[in-house]
TIKOLKOL-837075 format. One record per residue: residue number from 1; residue in one letter; z, y, x of N, C-alpha, C, O, CB in turn. Coordinates in nm, 4 decimals, decimal comma. Glycine has a CB too. Example, Ala and Ser with C-alpha at 12.3 -4.5 7.8 and 13.67 -1.06 7.14 Angstrom:
REM residues 2
+-----+----+----------+----------+----------+----------+----------+----------+----------+----------+----------+----------+----------+----------+----------+----------+----------+
!   i ! aa !     n.up !  n.north !   n.east !    ca.up ! ca.north !  ca.east !     c.up !  c.north !   c.east !     o.up !  o.north !   o.east !    cb.up ! cb.north !  cb.east !
+-----+----+----------+----------+----------+----------+----------+----------+----------+----------+----------+----------+----------+----------+----------+----------+----------+
!   1 !  A !   0,7800 !  -0,5690 !   1,3190 !   0,7800 !  -0,4500 !   1,2300 !   0,7800 !  -0,3300 !   1,3200 !   0,8465 !  -0,3319 !   1,4236 !   0,9046 !  -0,4473 !   1,1308 !
!   2 !  S !   0,7080 !  -0,2250 !   1,2850 !   0,7140 !  -0,1060 !   1,3670 !   0,7870 !   0,0030 !   1,2900 !   0,8039 !   0,1138 !   1,3409 !   0,5725 !  -0,0598 !   1,4084 !
+-----+----+----------+----------+----------+----------+----------+----------+----------+----------+----------+----------+----------+----------+----------+----------+----------+
//
This chain:
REM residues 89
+-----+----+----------+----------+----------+----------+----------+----------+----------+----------+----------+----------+----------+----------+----------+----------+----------+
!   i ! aa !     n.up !  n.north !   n.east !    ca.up ! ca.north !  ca.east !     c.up !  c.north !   c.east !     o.up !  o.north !   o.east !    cb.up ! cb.north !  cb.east !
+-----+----+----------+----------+----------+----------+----------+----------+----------+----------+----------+----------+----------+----------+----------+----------+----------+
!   1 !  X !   9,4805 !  -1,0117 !  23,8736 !   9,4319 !  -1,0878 !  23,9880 !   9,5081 !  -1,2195 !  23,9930 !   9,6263 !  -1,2348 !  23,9622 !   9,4487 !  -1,0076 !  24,1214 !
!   2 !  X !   9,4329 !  -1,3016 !  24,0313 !   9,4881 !  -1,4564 !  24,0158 !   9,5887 !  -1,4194 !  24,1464 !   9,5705 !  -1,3595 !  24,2524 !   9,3507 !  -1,6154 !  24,0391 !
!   3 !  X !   9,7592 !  -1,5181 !  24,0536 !   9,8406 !  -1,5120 !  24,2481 !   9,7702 !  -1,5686 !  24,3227 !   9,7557 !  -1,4836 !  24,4106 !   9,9916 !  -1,5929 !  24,2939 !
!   4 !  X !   9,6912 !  -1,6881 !  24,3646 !   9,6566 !  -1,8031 !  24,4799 !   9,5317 !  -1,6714 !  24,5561 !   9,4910 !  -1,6801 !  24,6720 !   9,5650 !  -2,0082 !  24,3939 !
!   5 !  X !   9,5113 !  -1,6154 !  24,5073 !   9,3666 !  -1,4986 !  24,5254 !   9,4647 !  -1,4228 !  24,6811 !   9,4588 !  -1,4245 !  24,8041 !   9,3294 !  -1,3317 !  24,3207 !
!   6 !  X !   9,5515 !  -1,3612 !  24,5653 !   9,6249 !  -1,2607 !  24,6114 !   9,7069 !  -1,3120 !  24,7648 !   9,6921 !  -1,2974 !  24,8861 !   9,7259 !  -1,2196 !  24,4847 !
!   7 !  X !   9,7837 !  -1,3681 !  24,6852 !   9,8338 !  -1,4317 !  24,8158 !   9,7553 !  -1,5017 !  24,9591 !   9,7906 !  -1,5045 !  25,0771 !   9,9051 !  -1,5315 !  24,7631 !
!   8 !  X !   9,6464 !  -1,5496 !  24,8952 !   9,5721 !  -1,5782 !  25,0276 !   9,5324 !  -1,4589 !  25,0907 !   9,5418 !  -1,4421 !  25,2123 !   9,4489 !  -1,6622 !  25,0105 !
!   9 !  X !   9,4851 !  -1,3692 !  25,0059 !   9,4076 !  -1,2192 !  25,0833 !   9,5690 !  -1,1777 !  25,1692 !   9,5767 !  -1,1713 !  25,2919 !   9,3327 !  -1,0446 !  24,9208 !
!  10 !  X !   9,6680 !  -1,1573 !  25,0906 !   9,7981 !  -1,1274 !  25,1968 !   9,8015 !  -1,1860 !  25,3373 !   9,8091 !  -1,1250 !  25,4440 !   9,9309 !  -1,1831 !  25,1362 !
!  11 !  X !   9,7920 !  -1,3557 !  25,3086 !   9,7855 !  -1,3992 !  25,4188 !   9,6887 !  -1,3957 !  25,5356 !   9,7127 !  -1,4044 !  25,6560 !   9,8022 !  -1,4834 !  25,3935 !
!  12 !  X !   9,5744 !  -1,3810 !  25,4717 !   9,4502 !  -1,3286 !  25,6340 !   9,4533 !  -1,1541 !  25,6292 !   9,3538 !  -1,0981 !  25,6751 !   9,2115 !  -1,3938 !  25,6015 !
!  13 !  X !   9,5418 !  -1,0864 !  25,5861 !   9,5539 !  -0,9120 !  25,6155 !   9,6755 !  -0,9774 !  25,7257 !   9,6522 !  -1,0048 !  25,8434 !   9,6182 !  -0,7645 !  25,4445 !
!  14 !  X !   9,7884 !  -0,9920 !  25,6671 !   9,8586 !  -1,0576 !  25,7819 !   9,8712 !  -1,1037 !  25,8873 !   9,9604 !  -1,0725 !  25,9662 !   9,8823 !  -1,1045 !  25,7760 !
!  15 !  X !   9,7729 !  -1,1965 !  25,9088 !   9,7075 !  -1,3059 !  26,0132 !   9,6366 !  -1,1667 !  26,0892 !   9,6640 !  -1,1440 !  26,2071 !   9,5755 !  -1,4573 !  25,9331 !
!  16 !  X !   9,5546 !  -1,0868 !  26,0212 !   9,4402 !  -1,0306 !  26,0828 !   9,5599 !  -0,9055 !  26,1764 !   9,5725 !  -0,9023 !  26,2989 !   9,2962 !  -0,9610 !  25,9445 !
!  17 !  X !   9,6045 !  -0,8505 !  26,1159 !   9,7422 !  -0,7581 !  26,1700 !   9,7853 !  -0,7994 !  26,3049 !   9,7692 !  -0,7339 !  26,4079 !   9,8827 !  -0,7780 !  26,0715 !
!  18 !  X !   9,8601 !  -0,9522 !  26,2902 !   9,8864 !  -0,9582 !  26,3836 !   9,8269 !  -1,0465 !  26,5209 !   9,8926 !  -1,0929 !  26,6141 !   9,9766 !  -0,9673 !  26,3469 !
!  19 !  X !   9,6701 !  -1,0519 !  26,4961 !   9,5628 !  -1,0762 !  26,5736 !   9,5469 !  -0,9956 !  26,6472 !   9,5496 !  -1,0047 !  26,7699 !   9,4636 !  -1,0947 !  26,5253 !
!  20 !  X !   9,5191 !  -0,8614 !  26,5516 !   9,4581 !  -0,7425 !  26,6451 !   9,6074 !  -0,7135 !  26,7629 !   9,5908 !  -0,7151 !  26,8849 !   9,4085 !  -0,5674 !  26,5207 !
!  21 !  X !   9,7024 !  -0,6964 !  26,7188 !   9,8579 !  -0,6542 !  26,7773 !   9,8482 !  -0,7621 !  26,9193 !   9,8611 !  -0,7139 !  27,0318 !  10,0232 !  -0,7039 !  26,6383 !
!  22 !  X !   9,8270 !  -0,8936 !  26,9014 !   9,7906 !  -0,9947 !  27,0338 !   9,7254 !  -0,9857 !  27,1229 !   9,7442 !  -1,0517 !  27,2251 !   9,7457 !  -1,0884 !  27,0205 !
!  23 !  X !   9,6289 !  -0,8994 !  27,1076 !   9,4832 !  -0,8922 !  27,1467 !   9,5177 !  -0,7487 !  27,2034 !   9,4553 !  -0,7029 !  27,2991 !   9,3515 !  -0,9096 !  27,0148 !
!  24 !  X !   9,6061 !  -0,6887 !  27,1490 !   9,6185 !  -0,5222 !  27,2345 !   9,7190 !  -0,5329 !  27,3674 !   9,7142 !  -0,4844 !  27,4804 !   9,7054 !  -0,3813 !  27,1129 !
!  25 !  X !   9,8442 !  -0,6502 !  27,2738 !   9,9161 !  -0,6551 !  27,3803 !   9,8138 !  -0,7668 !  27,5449 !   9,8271 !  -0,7436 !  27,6651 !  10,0770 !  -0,7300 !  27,3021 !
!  26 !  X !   9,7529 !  -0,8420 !  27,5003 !   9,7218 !  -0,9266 !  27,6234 !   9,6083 !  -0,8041 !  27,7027 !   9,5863 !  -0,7974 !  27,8236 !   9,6386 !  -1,1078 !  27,5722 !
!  27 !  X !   9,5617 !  -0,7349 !  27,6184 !   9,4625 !  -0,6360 !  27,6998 !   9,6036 !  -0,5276 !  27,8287 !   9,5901 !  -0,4888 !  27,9448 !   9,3529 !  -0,4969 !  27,5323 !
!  28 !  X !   9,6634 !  -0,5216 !  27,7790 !   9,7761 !  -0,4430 !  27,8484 !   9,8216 !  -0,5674 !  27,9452 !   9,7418 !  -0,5659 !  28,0390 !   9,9102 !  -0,3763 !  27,7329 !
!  29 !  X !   9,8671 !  -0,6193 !  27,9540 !   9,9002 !  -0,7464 !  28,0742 !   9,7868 !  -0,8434 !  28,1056 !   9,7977 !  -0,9431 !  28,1770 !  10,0249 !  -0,8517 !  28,0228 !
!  30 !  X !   9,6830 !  -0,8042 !  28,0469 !   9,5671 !  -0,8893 !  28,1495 !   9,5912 !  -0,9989 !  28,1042 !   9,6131 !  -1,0639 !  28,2065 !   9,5763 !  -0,8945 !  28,3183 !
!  31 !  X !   9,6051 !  -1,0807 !  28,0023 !   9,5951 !  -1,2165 !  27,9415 !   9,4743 !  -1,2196 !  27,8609 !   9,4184 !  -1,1311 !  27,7961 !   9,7174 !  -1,2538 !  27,8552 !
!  32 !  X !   9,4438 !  -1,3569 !  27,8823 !   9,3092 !  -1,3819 !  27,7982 !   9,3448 !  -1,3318 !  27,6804 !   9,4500 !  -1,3438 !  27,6176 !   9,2551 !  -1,5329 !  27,7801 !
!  33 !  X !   9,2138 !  -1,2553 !  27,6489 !   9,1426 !  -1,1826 !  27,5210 !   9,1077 !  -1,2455 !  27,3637 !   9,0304 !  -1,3386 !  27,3411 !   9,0073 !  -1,1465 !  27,5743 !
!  34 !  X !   9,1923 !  -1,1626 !  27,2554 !   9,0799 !  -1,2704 !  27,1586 !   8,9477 !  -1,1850 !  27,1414 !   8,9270 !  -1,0660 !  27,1648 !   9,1465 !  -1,3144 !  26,9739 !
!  35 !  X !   8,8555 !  -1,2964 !  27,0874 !   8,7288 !  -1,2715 !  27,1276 !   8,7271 !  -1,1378 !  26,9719 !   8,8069 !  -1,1244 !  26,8792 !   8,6037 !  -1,4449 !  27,1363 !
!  36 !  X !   8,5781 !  -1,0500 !  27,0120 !   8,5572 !  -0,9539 !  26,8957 !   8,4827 !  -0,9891 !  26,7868 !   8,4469 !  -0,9191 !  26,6921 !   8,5008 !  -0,8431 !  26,9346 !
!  37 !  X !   8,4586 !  -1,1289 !  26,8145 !   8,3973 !  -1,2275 !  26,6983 !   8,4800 !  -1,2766 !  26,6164 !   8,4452 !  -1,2999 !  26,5006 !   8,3316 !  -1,3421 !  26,7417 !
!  38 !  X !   8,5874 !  -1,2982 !  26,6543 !   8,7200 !  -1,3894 !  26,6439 !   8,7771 !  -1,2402 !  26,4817 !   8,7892 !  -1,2483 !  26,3595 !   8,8596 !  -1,4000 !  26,8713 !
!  39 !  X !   8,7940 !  -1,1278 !  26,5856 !   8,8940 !  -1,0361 !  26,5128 !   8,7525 !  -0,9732 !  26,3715 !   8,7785 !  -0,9586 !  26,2521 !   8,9785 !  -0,8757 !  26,6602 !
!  40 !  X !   8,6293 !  -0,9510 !  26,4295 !   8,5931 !  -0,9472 !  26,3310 !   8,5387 !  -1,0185 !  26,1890 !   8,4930 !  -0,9549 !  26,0941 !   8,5578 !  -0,9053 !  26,3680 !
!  41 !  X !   8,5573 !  -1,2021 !  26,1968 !   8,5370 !  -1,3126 !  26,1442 !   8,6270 !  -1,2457 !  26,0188 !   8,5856 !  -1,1908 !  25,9167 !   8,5780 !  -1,4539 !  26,2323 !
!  42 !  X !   8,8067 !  -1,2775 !  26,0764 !   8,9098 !  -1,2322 !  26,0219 !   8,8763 !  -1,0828 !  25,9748 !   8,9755 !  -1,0620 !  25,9049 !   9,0214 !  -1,2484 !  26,1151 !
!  43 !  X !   8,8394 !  -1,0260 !  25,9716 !   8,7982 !  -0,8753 !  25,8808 !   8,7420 !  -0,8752 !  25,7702 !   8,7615 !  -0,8173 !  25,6633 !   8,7082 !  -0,7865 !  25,9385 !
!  44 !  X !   8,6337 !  -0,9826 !  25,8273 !   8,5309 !  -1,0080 !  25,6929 !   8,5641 !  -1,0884 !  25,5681 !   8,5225 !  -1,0768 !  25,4528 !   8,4101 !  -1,0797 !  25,7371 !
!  45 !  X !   8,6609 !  -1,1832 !  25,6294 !   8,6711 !  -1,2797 !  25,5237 !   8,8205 !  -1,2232 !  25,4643 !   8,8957 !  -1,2996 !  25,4037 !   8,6644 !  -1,4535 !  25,5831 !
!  46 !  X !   8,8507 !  -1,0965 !  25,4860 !   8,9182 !  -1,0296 !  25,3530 !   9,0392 !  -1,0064 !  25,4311 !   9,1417 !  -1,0518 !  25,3800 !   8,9395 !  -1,1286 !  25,1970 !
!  47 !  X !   9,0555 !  -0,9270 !  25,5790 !   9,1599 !  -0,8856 !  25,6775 !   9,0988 !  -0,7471 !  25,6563 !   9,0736 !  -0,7226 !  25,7743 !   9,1677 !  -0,9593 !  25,8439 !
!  48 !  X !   9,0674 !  -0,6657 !  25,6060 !   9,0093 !  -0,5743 !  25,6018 !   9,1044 !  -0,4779 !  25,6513 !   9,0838 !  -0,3966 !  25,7414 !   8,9534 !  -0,5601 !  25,4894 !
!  49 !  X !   9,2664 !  -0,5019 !  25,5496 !   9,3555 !  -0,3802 !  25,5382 !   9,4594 !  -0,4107 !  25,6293 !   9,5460 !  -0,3250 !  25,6461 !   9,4125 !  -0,3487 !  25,3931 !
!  50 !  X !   9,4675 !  -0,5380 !  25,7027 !   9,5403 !  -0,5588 !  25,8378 !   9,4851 !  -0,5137 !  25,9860 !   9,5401 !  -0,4429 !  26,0704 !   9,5580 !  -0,7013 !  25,8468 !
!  51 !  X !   9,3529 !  -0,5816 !  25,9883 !   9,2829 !  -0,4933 !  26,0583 !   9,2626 !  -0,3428 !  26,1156 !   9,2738 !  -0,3062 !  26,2326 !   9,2222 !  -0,5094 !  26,0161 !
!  52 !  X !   9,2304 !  -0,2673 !  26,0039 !   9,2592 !  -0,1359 !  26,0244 !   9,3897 !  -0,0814 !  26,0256 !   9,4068 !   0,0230 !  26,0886 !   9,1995 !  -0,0754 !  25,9446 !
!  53 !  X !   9,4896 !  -0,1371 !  25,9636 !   9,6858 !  -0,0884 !  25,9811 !   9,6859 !  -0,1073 !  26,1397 !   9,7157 !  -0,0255 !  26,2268 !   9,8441 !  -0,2318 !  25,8838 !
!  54 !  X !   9,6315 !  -0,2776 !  26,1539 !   9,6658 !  -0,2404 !  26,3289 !   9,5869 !  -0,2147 !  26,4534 !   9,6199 !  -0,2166 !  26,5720 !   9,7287 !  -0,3386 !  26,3833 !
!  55 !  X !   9,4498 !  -0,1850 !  26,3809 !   9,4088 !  -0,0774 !  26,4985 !   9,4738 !   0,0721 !  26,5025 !   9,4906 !   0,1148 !  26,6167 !   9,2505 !  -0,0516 !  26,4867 !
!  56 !  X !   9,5041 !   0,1388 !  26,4203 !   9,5658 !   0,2629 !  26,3745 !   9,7180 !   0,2725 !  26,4220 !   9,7783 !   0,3725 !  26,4612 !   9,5554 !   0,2705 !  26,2162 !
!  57 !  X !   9,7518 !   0,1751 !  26,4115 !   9,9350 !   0,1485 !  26,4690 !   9,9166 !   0,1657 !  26,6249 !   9,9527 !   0,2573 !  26,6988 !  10,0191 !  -0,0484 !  26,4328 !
!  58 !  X !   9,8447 !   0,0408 !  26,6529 !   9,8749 !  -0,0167 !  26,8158 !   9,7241 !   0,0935 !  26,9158 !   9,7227 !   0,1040 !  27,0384 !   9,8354 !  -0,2696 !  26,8232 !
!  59 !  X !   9,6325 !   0,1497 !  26,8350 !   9,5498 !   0,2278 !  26,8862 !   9,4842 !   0,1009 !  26,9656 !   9,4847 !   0,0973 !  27,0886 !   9,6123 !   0,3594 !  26,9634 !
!  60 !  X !   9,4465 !   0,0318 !  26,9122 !   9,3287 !  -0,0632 !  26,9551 !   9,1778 !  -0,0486 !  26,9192 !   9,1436 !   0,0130 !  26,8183 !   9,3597 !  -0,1874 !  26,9054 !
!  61 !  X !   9,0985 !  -0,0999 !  26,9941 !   8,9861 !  -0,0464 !  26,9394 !   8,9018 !   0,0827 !  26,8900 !   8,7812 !   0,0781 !  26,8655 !   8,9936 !  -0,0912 !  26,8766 !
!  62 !  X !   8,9716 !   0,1830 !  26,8805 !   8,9886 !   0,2769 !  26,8335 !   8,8673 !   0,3515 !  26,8926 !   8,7975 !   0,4063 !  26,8073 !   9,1167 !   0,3173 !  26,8486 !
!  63 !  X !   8,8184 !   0,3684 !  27,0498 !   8,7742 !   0,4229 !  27,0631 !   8,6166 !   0,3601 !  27,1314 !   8,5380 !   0,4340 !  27,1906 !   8,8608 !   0,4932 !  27,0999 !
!  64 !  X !   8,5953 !   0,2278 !  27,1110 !   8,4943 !   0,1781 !  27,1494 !   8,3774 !   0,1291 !  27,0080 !   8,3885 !   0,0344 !  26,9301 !   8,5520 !   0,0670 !  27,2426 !
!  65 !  X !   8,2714 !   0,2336 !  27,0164 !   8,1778 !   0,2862 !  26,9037 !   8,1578 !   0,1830 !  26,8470 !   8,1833 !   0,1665 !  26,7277 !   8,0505 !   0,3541 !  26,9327 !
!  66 !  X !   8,0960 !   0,0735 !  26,9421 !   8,0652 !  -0,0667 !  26,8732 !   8,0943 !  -0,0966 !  26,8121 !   8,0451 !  -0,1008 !  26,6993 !   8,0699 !  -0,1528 !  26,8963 !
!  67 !  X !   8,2300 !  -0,1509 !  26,8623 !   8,3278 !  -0,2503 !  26,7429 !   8,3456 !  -0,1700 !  26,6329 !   8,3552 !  -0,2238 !  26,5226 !   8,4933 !  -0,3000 !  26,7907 !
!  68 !  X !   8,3541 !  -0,0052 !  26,6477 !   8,3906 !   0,0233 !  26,4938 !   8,3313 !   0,0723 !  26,4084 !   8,3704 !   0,1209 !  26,3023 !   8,4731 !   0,0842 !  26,4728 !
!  69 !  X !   8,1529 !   0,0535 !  26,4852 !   8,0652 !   0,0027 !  26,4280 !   8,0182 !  -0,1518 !  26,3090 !   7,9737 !  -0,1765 !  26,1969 !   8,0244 !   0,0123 !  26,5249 !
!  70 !  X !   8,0714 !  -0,2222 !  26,4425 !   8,0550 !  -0,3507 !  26,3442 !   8,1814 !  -0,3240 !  26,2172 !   8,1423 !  -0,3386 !  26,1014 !   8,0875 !  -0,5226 !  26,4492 !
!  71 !  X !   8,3161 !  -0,2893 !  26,2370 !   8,3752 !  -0,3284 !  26,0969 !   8,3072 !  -0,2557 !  25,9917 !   8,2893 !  -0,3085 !  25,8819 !   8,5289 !  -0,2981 !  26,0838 !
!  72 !  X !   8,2568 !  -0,1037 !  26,0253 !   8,2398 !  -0,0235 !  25,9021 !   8,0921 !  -0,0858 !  25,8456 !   8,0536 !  -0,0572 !  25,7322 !   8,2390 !   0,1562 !  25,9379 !
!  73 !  X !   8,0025 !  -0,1854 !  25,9479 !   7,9535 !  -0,2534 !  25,8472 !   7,9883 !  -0,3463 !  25,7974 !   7,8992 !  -0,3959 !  25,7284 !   7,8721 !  -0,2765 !  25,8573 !
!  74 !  X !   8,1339 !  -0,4316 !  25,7965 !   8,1652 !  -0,5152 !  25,7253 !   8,2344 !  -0,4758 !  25,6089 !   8,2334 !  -0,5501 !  25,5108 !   8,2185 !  -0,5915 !  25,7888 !
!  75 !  X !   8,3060 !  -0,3476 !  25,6072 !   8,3338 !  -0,2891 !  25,5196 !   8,2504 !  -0,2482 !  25,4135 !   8,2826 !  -0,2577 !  25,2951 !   8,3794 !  -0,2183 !  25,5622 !
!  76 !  X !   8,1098 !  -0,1884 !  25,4677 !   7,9701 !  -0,1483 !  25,3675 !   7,9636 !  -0,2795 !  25,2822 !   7,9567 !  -0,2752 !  25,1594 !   7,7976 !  -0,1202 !  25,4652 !
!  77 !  X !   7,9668 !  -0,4335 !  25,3764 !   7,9333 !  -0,5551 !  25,3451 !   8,0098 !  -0,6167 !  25,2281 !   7,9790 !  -0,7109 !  25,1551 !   7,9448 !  -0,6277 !  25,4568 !
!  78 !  X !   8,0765 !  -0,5682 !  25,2291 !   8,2354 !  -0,5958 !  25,1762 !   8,2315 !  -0,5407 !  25,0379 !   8,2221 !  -0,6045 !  24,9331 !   8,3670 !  -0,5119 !  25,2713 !
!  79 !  X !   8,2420 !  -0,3853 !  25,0582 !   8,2140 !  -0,3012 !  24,9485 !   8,0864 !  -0,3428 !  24,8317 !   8,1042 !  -0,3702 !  24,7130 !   8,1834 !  -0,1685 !  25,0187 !
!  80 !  X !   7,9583 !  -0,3376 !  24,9043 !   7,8353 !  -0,4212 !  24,8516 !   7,8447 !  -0,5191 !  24,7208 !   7,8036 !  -0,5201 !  24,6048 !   7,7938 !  -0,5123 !  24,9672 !
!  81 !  X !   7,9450 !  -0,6235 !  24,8321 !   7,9423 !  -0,7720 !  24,7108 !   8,0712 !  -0,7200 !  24,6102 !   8,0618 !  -0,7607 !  24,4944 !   7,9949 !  -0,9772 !  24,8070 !
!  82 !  X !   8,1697 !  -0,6495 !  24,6360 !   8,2471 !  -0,6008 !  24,5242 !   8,1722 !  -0,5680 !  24,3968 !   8,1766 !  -0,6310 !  24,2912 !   8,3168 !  -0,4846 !  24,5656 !
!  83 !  X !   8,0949 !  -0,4464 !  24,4275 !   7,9818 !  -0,3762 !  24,3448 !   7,9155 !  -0,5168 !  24,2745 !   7,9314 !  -0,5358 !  24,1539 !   7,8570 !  -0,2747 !  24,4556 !
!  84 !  X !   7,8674 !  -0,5787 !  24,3281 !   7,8067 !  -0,7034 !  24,2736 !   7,8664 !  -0,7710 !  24,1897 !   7,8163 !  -0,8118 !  24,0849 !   7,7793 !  -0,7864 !  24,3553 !
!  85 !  X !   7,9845 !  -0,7907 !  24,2286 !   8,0773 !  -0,8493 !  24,1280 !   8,1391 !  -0,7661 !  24,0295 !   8,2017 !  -0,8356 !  23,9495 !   8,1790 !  -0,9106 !  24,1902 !
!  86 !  X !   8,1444 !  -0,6638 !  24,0089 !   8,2323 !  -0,6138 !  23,9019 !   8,1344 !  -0,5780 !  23,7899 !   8,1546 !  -0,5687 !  23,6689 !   8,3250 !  -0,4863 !  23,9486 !
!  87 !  X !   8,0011 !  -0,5570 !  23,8759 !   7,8976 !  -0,5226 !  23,7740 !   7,8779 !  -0,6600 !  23,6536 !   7,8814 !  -0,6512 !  23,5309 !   7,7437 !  -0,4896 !  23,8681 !
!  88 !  X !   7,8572 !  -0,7814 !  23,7373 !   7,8442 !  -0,8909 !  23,6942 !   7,9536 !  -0,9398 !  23,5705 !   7,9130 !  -0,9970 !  23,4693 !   7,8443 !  -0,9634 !  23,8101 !
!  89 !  X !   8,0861 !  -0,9111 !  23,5924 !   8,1797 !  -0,9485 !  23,4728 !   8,2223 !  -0,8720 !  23,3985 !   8,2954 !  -0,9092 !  23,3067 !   8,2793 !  -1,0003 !  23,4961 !
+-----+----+----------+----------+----------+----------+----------+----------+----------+----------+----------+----------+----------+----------+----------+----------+----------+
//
């Protein structure tokens, strides 16, 4: 895997980690929210494995169908274009 690849995917799992962790803590003190567009943008574009570390850590999200609806189709989405690509090279 190219480093610049790698390292960027580190950096939005990272980013995405500690999005969701912001977003649990302001739900607990009543501070503006990040939006579920926002956290799932960051999922898609390759937060996949931060995302889920910190819904699973901080128990965010966890239990509202929707949202974990939408990731597991970004995950299907995700998975999909992999398949696409590995077939391809």
């Amino acid at each position: 895997m190219d480093k610049y690849l790698f390292f960027t995917l580190l950096l939005i799992n990272v980013l995405s980690f500690f999005l969701f962790k912001i977003d649990k803590k302001n739900s607990i003190i009543g501070k503006r929210r990040i939006s579920e567009l926002a956290l799932c943008f960051v999922t898609l574009i390759g937060g996949t494995i931060g995302s889920l570390m910190s819904m699973q850590i901080y128990r965010h999200k966890t239990r509202k169908k929707s949202f974990i609806f939408k990731i597991v189709m970004i995950i299907a989405i995700q998975c999909s274009i992999l398949f696409f690509l590995v077939d391809r090279i």
